[in-house]
LUMDONU-158184 format. One record per atom (N, C-alpha, C): atom name; x negated, y negated, z. Coordinates in pm, 1 decimal. Layout:
<sites>
<atomo = CA	px = X	py = Y	pz = Z> .
...
</sites>
This chain:
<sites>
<atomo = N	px = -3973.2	py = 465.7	pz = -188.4> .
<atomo = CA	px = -4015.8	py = 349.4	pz = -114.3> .
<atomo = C	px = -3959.2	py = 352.4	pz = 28.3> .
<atomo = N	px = -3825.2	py = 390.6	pz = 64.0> .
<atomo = CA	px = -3785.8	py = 367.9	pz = 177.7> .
<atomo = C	px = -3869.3	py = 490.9	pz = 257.7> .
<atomo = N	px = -3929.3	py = 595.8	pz = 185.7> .
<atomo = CA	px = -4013.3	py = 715.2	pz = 306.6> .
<atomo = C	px = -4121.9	py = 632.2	pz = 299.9> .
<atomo = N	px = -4206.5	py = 532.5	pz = 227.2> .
<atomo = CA	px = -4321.2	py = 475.6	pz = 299.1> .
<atomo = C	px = -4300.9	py = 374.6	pz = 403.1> .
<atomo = N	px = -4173.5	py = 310.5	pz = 407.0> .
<atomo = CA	px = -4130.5	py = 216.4	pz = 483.6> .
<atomo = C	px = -4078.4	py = 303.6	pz = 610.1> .
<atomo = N	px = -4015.0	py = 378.2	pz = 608.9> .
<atomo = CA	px = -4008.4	py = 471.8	pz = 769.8> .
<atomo = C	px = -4123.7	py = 542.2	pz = 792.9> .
<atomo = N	px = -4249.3	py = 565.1	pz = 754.9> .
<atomo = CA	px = -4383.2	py = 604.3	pz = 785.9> .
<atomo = C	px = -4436.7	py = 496.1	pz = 837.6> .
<atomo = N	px = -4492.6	py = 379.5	pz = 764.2> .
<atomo = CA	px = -4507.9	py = 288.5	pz = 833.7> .
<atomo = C	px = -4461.5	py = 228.5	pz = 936.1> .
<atomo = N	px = -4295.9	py = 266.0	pz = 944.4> .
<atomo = CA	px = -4264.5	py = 197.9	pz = 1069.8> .
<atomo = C	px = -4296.7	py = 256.4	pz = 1161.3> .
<atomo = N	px = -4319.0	py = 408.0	pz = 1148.8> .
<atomo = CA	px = -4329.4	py = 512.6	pz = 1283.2> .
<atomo = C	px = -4517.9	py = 491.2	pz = 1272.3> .
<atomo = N	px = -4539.7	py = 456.8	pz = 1170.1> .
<atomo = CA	px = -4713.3	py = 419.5	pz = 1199.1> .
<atomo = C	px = -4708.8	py = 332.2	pz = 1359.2> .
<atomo = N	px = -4689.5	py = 201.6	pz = 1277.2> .
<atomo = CA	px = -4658.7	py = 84.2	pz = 1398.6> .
<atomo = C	px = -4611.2	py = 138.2	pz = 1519.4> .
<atomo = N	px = -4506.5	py = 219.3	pz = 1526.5> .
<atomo = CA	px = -4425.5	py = 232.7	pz = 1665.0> .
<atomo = C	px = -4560.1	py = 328.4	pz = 1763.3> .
<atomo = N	px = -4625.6	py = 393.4	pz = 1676.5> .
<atomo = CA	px = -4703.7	py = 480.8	pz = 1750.5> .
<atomo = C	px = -4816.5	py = 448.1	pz = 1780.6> .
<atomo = N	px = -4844.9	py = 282.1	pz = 1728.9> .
<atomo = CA	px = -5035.8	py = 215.3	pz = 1749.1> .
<atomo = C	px = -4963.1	py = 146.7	pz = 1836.7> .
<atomo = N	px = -4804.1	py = 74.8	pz = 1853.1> .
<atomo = CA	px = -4793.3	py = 37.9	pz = 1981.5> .
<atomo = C	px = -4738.9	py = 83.5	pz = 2121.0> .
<atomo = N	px = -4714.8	py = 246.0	pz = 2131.2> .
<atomo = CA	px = -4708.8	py = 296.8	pz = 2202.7> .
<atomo = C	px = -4861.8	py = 306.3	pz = 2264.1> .
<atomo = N	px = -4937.4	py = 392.3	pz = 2159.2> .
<atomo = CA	px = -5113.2	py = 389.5	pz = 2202.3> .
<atomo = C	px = -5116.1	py = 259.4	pz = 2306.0> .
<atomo = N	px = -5153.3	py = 161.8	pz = 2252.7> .
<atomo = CA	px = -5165.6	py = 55.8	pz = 2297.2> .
<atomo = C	px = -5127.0	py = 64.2	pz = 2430.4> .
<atomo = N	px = -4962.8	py = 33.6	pz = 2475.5> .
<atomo = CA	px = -4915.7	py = 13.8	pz = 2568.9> .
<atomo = C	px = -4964.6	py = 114.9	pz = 2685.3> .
<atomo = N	px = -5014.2	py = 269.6	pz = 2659.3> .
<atomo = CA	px = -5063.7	py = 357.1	pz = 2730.2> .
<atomo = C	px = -5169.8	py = 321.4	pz = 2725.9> .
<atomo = N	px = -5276.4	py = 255.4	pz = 2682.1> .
<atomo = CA	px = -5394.3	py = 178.8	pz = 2731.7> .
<atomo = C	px = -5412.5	py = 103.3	pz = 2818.4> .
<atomo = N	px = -5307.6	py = 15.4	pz = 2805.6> .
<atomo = CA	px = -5267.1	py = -102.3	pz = 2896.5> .
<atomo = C	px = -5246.0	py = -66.0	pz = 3026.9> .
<atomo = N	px = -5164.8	py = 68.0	pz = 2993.2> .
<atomo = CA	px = -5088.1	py = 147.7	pz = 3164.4> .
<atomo = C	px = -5241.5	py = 205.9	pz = 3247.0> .
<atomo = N	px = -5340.0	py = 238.3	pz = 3161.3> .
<atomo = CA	px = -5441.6	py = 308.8	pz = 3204.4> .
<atomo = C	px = -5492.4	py = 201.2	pz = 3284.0> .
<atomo = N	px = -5574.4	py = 87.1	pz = 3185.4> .
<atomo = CA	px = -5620.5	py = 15.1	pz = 3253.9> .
<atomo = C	px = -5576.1	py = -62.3	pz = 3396.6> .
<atomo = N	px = -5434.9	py = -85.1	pz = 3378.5> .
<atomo = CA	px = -5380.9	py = -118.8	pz = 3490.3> .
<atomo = C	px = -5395.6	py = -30.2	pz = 3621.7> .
<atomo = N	px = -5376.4	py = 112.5	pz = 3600.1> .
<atomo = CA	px = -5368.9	py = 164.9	pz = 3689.9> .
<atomo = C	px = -5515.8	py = 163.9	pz = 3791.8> .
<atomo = N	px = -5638.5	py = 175.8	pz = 3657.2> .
<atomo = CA	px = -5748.5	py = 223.9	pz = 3710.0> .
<atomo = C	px = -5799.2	py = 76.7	pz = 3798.0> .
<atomo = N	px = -5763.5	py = -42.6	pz = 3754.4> .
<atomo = CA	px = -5762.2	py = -138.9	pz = 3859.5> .
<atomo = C	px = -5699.3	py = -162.9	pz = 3978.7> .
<atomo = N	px = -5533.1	py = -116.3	pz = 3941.6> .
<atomo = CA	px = -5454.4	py = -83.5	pz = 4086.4> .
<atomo = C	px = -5545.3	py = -7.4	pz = 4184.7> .
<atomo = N	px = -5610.2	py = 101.4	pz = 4124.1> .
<atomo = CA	px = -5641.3	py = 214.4	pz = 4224.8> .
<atomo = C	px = -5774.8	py = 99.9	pz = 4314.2> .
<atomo = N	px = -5871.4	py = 78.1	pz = 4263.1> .
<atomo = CA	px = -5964.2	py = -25.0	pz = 4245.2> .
<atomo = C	px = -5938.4	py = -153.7	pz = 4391.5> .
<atomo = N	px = -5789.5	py = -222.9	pz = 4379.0> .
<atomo = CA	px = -5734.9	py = -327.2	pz = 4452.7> .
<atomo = C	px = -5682.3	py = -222.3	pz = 4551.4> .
<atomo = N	px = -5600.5	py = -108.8	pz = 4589.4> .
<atomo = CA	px = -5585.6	py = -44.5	pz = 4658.0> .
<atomo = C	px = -5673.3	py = 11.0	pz = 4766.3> .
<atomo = N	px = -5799.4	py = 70.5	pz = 4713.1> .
<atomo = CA	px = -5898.3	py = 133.8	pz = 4768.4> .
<atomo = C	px = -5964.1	py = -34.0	pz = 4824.4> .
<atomo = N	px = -5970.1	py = -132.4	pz = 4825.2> .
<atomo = CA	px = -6051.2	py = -269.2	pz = 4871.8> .
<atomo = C	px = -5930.5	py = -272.8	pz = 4990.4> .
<atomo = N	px = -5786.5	py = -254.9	pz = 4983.5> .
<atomo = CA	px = -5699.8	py = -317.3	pz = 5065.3> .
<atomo = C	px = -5733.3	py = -235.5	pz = 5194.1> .
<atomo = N	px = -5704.9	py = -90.6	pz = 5108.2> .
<atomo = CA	px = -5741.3	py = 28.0	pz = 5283.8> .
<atomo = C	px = -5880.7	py = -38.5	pz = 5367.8> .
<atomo = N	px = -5983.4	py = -53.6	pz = 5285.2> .
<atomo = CA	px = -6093.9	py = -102.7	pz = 5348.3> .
<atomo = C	px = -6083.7	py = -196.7	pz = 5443.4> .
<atomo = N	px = -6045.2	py = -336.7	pz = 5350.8> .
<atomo = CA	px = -5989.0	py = -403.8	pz = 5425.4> .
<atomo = C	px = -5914.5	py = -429.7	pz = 5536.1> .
<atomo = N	px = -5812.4	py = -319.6	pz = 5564.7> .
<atomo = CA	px = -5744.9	py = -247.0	pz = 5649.4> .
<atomo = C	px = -5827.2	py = -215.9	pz = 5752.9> .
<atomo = N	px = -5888.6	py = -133.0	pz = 5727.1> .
<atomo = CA	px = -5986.7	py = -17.4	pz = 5859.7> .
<atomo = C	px = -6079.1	py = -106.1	pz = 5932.5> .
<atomo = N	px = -6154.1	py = -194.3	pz = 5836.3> .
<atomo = CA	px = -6218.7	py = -341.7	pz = 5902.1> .
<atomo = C	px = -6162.5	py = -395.8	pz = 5982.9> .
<atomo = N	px = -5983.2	py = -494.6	pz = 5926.3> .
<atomo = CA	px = -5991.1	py = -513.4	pz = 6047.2> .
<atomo = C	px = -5945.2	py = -492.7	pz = 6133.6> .
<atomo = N	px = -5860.3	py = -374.0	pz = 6165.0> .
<atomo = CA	px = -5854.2	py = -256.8	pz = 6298.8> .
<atomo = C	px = -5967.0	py = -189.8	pz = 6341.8> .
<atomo = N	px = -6078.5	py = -245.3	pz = 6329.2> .
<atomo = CA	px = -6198.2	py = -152.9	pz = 6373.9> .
<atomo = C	px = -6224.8	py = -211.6	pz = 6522.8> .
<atomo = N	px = -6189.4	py = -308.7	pz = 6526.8> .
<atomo = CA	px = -6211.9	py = -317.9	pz = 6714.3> .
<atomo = C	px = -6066.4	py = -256.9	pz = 6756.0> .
<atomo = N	px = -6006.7	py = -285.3	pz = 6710.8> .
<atomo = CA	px = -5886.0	py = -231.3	pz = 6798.4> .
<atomo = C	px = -5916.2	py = -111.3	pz = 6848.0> .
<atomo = N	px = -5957.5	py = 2.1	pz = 6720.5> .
<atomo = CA	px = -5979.3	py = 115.1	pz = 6738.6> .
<atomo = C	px = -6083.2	py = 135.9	pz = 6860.0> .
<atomo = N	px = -6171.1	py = 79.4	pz = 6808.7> .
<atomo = CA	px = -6276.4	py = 87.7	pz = 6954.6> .
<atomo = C	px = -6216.0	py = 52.6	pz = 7117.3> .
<atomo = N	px = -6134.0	py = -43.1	pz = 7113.9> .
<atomo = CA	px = -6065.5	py = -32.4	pz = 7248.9> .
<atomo = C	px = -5956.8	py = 93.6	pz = 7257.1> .
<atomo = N	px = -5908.5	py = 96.1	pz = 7167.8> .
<atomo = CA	px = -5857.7	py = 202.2	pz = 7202.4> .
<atomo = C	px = -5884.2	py = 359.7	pz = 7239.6> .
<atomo = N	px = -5989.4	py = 407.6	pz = 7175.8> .
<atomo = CA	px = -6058.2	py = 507.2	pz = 7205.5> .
<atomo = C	px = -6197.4	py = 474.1	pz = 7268.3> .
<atomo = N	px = -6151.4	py = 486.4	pz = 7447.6> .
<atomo = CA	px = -6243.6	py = 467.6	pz = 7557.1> .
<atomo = C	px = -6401.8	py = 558.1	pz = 7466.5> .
<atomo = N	px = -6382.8	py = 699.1	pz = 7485.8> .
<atomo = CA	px = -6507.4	py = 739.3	pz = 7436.6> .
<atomo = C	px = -6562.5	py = 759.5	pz = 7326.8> .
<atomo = N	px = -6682.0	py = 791.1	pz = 7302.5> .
<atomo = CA	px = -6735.5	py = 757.7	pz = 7129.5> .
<atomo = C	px = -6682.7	py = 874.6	pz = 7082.8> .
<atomo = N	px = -6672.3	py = 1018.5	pz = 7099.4> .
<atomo = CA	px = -6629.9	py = 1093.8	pz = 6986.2> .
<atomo = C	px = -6485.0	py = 1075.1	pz = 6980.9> .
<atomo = N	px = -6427.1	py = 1044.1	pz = 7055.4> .
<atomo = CA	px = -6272.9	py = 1009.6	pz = 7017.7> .
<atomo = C	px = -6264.5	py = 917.4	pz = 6940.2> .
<atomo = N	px = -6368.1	py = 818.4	pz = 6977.9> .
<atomo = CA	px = -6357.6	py = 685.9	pz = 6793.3> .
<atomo = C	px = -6374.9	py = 741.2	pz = 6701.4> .
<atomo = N	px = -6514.6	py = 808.7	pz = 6733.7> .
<atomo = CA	px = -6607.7	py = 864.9	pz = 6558.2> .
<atomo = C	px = -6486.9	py = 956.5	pz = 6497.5> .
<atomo = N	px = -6405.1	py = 1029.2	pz = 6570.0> .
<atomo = CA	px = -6302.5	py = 1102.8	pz = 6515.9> .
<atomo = C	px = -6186.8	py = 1047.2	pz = 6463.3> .
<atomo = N	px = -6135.9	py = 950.0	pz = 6524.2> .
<atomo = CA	px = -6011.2	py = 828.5	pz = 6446.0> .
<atomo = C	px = -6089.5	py = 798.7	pz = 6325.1> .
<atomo = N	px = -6154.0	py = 737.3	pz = 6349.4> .
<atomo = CA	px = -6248.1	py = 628.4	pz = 6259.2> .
<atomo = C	px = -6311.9	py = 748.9	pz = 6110.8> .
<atomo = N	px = -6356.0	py = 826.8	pz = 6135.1> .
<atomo = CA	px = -6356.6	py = 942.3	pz = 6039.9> .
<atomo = C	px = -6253.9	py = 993.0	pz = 5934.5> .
<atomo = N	px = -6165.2	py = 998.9	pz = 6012.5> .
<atomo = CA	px = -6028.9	py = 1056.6	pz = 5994.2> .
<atomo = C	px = -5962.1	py = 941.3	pz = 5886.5> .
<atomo = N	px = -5963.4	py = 805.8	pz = 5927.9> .
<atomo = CA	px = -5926.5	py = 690.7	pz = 5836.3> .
<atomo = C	px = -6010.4	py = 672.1	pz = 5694.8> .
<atomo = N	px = -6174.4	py = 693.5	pz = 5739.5> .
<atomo = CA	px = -6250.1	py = 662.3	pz = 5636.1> .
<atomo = C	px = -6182.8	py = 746.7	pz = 5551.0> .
<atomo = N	px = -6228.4	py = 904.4	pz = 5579.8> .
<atomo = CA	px = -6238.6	py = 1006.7	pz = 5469.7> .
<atomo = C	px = -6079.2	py = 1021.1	pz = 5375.7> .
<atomo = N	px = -5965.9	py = 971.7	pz = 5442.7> .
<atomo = CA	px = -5822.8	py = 946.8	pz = 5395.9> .
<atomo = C	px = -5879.6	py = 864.2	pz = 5276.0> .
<atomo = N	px = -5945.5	py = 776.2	pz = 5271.9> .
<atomo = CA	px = -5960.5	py = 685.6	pz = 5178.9> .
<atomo = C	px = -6052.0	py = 711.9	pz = 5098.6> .
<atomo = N	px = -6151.9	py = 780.0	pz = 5128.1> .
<atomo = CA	px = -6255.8	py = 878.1	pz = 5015.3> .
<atomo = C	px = -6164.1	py = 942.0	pz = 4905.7> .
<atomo = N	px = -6089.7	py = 1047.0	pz = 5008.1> .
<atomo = CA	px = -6038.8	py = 1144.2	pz = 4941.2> .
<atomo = C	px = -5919.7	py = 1099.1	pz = 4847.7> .
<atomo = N	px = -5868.1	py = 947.1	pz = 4844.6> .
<atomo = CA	px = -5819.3	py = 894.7	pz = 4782.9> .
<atomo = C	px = -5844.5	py = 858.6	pz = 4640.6> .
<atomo = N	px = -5978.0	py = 821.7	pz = 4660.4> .
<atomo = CA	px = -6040.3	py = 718.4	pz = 4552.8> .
<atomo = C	px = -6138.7	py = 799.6	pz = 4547.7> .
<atomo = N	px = -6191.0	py = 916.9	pz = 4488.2> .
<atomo = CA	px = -6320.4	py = 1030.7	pz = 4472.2> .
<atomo = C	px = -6400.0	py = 953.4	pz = 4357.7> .
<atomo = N	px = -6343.8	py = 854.1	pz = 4278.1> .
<atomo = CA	px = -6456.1	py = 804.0	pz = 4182.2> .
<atomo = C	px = -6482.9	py = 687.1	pz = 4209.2> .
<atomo = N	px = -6433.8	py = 638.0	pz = 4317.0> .
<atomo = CA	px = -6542.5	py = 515.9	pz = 4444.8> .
<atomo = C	px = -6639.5	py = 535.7	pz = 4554.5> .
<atomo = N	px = -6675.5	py = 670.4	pz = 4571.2> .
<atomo = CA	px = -6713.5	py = 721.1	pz = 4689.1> .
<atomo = C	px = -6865.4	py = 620.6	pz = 4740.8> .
<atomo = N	px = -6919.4	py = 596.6	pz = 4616.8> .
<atomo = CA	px = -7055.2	py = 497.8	pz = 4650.7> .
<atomo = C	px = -6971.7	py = 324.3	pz = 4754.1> .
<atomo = N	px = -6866.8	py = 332.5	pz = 4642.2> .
<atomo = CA	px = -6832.7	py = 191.2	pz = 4653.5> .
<atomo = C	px = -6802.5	py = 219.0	pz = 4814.4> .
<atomo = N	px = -6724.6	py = 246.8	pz = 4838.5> .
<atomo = CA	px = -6637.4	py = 308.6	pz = 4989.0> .
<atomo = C	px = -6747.1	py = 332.4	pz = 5077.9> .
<atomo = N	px = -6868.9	py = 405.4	pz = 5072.6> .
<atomo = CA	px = -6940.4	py = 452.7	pz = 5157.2> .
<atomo = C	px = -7038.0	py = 326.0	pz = 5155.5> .
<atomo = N	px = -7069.7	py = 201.5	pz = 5063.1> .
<atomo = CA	px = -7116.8	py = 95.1	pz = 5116.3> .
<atomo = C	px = -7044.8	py = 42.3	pz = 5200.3> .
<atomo = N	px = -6941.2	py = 8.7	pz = 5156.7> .
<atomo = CA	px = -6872.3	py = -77.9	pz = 5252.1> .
<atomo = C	px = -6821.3	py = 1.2	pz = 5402.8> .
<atomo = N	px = -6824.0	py = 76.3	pz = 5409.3> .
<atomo = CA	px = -6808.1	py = 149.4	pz = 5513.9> .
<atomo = C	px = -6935.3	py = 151.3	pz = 5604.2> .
<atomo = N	px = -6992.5	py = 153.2	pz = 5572.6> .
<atomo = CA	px = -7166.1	py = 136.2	pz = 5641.7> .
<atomo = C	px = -7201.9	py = -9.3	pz = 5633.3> .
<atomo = N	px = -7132.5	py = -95.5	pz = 5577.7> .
<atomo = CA	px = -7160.0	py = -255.6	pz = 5651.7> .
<atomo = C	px = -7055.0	py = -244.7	pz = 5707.4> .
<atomo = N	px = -6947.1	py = -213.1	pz = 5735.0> .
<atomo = CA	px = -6839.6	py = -320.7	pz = 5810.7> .
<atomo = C	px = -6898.9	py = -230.6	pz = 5998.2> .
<atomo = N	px = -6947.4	py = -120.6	pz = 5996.4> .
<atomo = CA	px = -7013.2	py = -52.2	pz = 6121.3> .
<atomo = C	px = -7108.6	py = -137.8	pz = 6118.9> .
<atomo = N	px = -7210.2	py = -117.1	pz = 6031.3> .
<atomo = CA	px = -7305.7	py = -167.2	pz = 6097.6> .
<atomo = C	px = -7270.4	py = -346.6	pz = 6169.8> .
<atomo = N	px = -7186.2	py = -375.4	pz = 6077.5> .
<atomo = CA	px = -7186.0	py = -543.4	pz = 6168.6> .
<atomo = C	px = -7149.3	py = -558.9	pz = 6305.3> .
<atomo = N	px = -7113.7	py = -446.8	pz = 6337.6> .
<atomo = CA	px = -7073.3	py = -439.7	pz = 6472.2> .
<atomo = C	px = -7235.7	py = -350.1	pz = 6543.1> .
<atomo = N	px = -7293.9	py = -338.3	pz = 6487.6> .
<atomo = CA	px = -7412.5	py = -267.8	pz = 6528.7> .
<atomo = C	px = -7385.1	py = -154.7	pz = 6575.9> .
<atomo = N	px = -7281.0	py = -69.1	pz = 6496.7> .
<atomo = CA	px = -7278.7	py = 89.1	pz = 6498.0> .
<atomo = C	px = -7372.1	py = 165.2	pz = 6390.6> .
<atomo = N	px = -7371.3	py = 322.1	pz = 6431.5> .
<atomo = CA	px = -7432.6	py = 383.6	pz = 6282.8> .
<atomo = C	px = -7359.5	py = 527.2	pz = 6367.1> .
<atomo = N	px = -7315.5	py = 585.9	pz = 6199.4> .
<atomo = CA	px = -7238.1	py = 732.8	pz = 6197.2> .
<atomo = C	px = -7350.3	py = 798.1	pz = 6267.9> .
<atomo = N	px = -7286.7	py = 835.5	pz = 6391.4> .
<atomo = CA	px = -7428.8	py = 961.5	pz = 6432.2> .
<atomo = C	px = -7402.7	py = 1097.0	pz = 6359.8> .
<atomo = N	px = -7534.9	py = 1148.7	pz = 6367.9> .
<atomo = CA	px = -7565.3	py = 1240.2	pz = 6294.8> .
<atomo = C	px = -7442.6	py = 1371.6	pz = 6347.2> .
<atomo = N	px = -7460.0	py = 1463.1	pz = 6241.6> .
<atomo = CA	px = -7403.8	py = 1588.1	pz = 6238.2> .
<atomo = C	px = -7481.9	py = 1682.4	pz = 6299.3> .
<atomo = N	px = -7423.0	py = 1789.6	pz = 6378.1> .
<atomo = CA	px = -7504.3	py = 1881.6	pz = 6489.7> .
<atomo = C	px = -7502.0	py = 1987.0	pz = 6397.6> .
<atomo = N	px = -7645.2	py = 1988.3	pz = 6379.0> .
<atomo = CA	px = -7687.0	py = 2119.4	pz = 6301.9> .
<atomo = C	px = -7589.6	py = 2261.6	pz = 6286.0> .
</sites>
């Protein structure tokens, strides 16, 4: 009796370890989630700054690049999410990514 009672206990100890590493998952995959909204948030609203600060356009498109893709390459399984919001917070200012030279 006492080896079914230390099986069972190590049953339990190990559905609530599971558990708790579920918990850690989910947490994280939302951290990442609230993280990747904050950078955004971030780059928004330094996006005029940036523009005064870099007199000419490829010196912006190049800051401004440089910030986005930090945050792509962060979050690779938001890239839709990121690349909407990245294409409204420009466009509200009535920008658009110019194209790439062949």
């Amino acid at each position: 009796m006492t080896q079914m009672t230390q099986n069972s206990s190590a049953s339990v100890a190990a559905r609530e370890e599971s558990n708790e590493s579920s918990a850690r998952l989910v947490e994280t995959a939302s951290n990442s989630d609230a993280e990747t909204t904050a950078d955004l948030d971030r780059l928004e609203s330094e996006l005029l700054d940036m523009l005064a600060e870099h007199h000419d356009e490829a010196s912006f498109w190049t800051a401004f690049n440089g910030r986005a893709e930090a945050i792509r390459s962060a979050a690779p399984d938001e890239l839709e999410f990121i690349d909407a919001r990245v294409a409204a917070m420009l466009a509200g200012l009535g920008l658009v990514v110019p194209e790439a030279a062949p």
